[in-house]
C-alpha positions as CSV (number, residue, x, y, z in Angstrom):
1,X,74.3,120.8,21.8
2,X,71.5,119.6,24.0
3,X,74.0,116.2,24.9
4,X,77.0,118.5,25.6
5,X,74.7,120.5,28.5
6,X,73.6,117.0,29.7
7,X,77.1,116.3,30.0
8,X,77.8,119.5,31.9
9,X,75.4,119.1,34.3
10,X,76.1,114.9,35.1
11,X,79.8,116.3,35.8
12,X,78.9,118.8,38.5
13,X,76.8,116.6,40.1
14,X,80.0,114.0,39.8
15,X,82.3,116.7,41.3
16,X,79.3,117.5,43.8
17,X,79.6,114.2,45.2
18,X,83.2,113.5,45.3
19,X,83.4,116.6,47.0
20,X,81.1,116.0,49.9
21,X,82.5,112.7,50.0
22,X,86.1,114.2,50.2
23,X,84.9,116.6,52.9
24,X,83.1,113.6,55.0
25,X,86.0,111.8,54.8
26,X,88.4,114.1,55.9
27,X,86.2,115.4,58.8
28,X,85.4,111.8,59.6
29,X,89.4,112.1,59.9
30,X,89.5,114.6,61.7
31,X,86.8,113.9,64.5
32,X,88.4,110.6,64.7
33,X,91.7,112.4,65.8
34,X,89.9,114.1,68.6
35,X,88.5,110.4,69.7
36,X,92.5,109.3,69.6
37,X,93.3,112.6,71.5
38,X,90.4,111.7,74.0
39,X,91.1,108.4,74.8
40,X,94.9,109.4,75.7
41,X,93.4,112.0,78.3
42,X,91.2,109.2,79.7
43,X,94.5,106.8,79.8
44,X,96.8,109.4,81.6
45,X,93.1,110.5,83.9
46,X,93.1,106.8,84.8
47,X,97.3,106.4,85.6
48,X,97.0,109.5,87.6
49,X,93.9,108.6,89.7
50,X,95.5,105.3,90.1
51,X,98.9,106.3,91.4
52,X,97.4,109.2,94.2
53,X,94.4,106.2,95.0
54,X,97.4,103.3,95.7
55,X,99.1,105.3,97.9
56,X,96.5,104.8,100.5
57,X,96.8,100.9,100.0
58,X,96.4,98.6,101.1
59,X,94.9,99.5,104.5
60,X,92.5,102.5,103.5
61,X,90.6,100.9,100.2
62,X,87.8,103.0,101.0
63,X,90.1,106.4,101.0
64,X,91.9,105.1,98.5
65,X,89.2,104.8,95.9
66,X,87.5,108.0,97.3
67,X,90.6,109.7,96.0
68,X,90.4,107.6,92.6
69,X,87.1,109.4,92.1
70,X,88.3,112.7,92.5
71,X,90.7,112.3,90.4
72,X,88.9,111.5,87.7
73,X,86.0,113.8,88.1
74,X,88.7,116.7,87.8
75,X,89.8,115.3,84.4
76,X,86.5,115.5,83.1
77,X,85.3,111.4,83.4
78,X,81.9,110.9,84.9
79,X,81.5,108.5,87.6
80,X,78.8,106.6,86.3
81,X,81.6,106.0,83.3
82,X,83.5,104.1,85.8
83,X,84.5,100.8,87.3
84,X,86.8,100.9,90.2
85,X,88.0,97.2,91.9
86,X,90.3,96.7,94.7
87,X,91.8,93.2,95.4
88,X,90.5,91.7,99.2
89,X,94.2,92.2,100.1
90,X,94.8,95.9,99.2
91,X,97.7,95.4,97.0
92,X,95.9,95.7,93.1
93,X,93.7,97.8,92.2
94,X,92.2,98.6,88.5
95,X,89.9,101.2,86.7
96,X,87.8,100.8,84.0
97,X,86.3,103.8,82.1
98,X,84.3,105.1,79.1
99,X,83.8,108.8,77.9
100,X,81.4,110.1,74.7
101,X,83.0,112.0,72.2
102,X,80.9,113.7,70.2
103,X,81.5,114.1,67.0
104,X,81.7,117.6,64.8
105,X,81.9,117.0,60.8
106,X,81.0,113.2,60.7
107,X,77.4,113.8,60.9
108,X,77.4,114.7,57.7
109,X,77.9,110.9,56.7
110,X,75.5,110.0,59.9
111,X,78.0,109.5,62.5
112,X,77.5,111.4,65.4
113,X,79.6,110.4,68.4
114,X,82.3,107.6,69.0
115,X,82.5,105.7,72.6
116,X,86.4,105.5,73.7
117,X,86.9,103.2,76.7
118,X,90.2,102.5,78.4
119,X,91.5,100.7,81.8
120,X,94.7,100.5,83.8
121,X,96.1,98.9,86.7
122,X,98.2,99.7,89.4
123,X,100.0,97.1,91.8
124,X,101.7,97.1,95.4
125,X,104.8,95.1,95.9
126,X,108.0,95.0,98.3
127,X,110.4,98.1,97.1
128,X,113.4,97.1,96.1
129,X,114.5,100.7,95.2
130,X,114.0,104.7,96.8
131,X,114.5,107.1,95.1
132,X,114.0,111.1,96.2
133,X,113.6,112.2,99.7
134,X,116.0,109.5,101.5
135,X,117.7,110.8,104.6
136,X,120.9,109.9,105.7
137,X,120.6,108.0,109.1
138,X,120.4,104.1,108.9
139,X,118.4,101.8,111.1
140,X,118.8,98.2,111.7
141,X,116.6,96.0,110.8
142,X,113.7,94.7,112.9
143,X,110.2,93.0,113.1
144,X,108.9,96.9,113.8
145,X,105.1,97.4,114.0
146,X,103.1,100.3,113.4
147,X,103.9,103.5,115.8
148,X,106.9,101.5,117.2
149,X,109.5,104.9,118.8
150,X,112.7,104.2,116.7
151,X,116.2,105.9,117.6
152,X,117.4,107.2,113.9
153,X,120.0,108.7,115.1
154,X,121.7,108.7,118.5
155,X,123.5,110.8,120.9
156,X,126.7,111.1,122.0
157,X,128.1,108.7,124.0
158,X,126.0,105.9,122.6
159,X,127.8,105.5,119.2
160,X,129.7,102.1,118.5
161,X,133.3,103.4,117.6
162,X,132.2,106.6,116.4
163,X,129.0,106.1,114.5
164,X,125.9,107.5,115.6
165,X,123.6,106.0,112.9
166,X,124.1,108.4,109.7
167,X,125.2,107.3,106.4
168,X,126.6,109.1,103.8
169,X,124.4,110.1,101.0
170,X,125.8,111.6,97.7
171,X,129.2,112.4,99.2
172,X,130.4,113.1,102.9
173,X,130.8,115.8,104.6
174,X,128.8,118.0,107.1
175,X,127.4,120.2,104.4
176,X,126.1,117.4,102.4
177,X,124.9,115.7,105.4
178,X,122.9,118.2,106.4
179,X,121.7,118.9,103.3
180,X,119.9,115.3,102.9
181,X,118.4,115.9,106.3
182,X,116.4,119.1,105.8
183,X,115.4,117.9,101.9
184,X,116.5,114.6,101.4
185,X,118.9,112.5,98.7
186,X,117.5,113.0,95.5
187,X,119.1,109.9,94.1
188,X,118.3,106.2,93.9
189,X,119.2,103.7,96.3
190,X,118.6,100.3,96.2
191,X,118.4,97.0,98.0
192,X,122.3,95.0,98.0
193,X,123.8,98.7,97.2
194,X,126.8,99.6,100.1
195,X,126.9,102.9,101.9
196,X,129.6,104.5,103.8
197,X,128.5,105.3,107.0
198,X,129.5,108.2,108.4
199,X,131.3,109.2,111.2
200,X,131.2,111.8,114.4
201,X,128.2,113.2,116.3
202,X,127.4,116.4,114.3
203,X,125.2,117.5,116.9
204,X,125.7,121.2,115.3
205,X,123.5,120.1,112.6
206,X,120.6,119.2,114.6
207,X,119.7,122.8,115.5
208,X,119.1,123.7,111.5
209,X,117.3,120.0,111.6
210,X,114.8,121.5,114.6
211,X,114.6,124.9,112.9
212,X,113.4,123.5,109.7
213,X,110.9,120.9,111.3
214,X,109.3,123.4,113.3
215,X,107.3,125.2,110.9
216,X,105.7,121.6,110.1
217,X,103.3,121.3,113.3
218,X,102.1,117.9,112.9
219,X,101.3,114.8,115.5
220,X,101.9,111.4,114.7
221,X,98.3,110.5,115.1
222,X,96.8,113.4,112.8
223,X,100.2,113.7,109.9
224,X,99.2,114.4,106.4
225,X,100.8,112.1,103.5
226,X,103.9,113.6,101.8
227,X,104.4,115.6,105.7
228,X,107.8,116.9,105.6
229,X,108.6,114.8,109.4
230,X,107.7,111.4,107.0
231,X,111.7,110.2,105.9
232,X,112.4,107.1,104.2
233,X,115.5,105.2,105.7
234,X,117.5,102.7,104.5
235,X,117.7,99.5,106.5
236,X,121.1,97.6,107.6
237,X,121.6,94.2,109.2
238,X,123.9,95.8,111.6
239,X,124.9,99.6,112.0
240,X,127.8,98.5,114.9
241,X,131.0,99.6,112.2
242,X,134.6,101.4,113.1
243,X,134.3,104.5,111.6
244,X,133.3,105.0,108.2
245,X,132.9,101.8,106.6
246,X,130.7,100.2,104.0
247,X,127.1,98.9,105.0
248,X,125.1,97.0,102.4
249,X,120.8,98.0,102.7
250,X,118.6,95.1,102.9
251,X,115.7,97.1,102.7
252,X,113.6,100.5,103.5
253,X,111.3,101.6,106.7
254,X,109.6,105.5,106.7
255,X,109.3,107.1,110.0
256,X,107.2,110.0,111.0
257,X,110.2,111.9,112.6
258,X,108.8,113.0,116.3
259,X,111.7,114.5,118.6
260,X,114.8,116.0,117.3
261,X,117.1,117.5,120.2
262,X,120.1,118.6,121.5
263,X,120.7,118.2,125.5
264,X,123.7,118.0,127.4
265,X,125.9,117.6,124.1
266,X,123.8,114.9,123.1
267,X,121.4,115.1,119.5
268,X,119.0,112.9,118.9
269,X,116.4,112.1,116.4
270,X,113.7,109.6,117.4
271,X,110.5,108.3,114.3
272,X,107.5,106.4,114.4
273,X,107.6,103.2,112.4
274,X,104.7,103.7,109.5
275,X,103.9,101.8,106.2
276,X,104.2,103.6,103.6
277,X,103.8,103.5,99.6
278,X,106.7,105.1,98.2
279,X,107.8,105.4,94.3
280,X,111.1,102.9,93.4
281,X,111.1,99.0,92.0
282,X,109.5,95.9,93.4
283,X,110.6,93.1,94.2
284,X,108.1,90.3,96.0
285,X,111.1,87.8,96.4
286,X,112.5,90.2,99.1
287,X,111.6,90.3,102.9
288,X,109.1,93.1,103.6
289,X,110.2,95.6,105.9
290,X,107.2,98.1,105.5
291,X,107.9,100.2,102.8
292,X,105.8,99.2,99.5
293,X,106.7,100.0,95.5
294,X,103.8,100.9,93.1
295,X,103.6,100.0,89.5
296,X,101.3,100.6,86.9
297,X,99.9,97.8,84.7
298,X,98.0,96.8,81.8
């Protein structure tokens, strides 16, 4: 009788331990699983501080990784956490970070936090692709520099056999034309592809163009990034067609869009040549025309 209570009491201790060692275990599991969880949010804190930083490269590096920062002090990673390098030319930069996670049922086995670190990259490149926000006027290529006053599209009387520097984006047609003016193409284009040009003055479309540019009162030497009056164009070895024919783009320029008017029968719409870091593909083997690609890397 005396063994069988011995007995008793050796297997509740037994079933004690397994127990506690069940429990540790699965909270172990389950603290781990907020580490995972954590370490994804410092990843996607990382990407996103990357891509708003890179779009002041590579001329503003200081900017650029002042915005990094604040990116990642909004999603909860403390600077002191973080390593932030720029390349000497502006066109890499990478982020390294580290975040405590604390630990909530582990301690019970004597584990009380877990250190999750995590890095990215993001690189700068020749775009070889646009997609979103392309209007339909094409420009022909040049050696432009920075601020240069660019006609994007002319007026009448200047245009060789009928074109006045507009392109058909998505379909022709004044409705659709003047569509991708006000908002842009939302659709890819890319370097080699061939574009119809299109046709006729449409000076009747210019007025809705002024309208809707007017409520966006911004100078060239004081425009905010993502500014409604900044377009990217597709560039043309030559715009001099007859009528609506087939163009090939060799690459893309952005413009800060500064006069649009319509005189005398005559609507024009003149830009200021910019650099500009734009989403699409990269390609270093092409010519640069002023219009870089980002893209995130390990």
């Amino acid at each position: 009788m005396r063994l069988f209570k011995s007995e008793k009491g050796n297997v509740a201790v037994i079933v004690s331990l397994v127990l506690t060692a069940i429990l540790g275990m699965s909270g172990f599991v389950i603290d781990m699983g907020t580490a995972y969880v954590e370490k994804a949010n410092l990843a996607n804190a990382i990407d996103a501080a990357l891509l708003a930083g890179a779009q002041e490269l590579p001329t503003n590096k200081i900017k650029a990784k002042s915005i990094m920062e604040t990116y990642l002090v909004e999603n909860g990673v403390a600077l002191e956490d973080v390593e932030i390098s720029i390349a000497a030319d502006g066109l890499r930069a990478d982020i390294n970070a580290r975040k405590n996670v604390d630990f909530t049922f582990s301690k019970v086995l004597g584990i009380d936090n877990a250190e999750v670190d995590e890095d990215g990259g993001v690189i700068l490149g020749t775009a070889s692709s646009a997609r979103g926000g392309l209007r339909p006027f094409g420009v022909t290529k040049d050696d432009f520099t920075y601020g240069d006053l660019v006609v994007l599209k002319e007026g009448a009387g200047d245009g060789y056999h009928g074109n006045y520097g507009m392109i058909a984006l998505g379909g022709n047609g004044a409705s659709v034309l003047i569509y991708n003016m006000l908002y842009g193409y939302d659709g890819e284009v890319k370097v080699g592809d061939f574009i119809d040009t299109e046709p006729g003055n449409i000076a009747s479309s210019v007025r809705a163009l002024q309208c809707y540019l007017s409520s966006y009162d911004e100078a060239f030497d004081d425009f905010e990034r993502g500014s409604a009056r900044v377009w990217t164009i597709p560039l043309f070895e030559t715009m001099e067609v007859n009528g609506r024919e087939a163009i090939q783009v060799v690459g893309f320029a952005h413009f800060f869009v500064e006069d649009v008017y319509k005189r005398s029968g005559k609507a024009e719409v003149h830009g200021r040549f910019i650099e500009y870091v734009t989403s699409g593909e990269i390609d270093n083997s092409l010519e640069f025309t002023g219009t870089y690609a980002m893209k995130l890397v390990d």
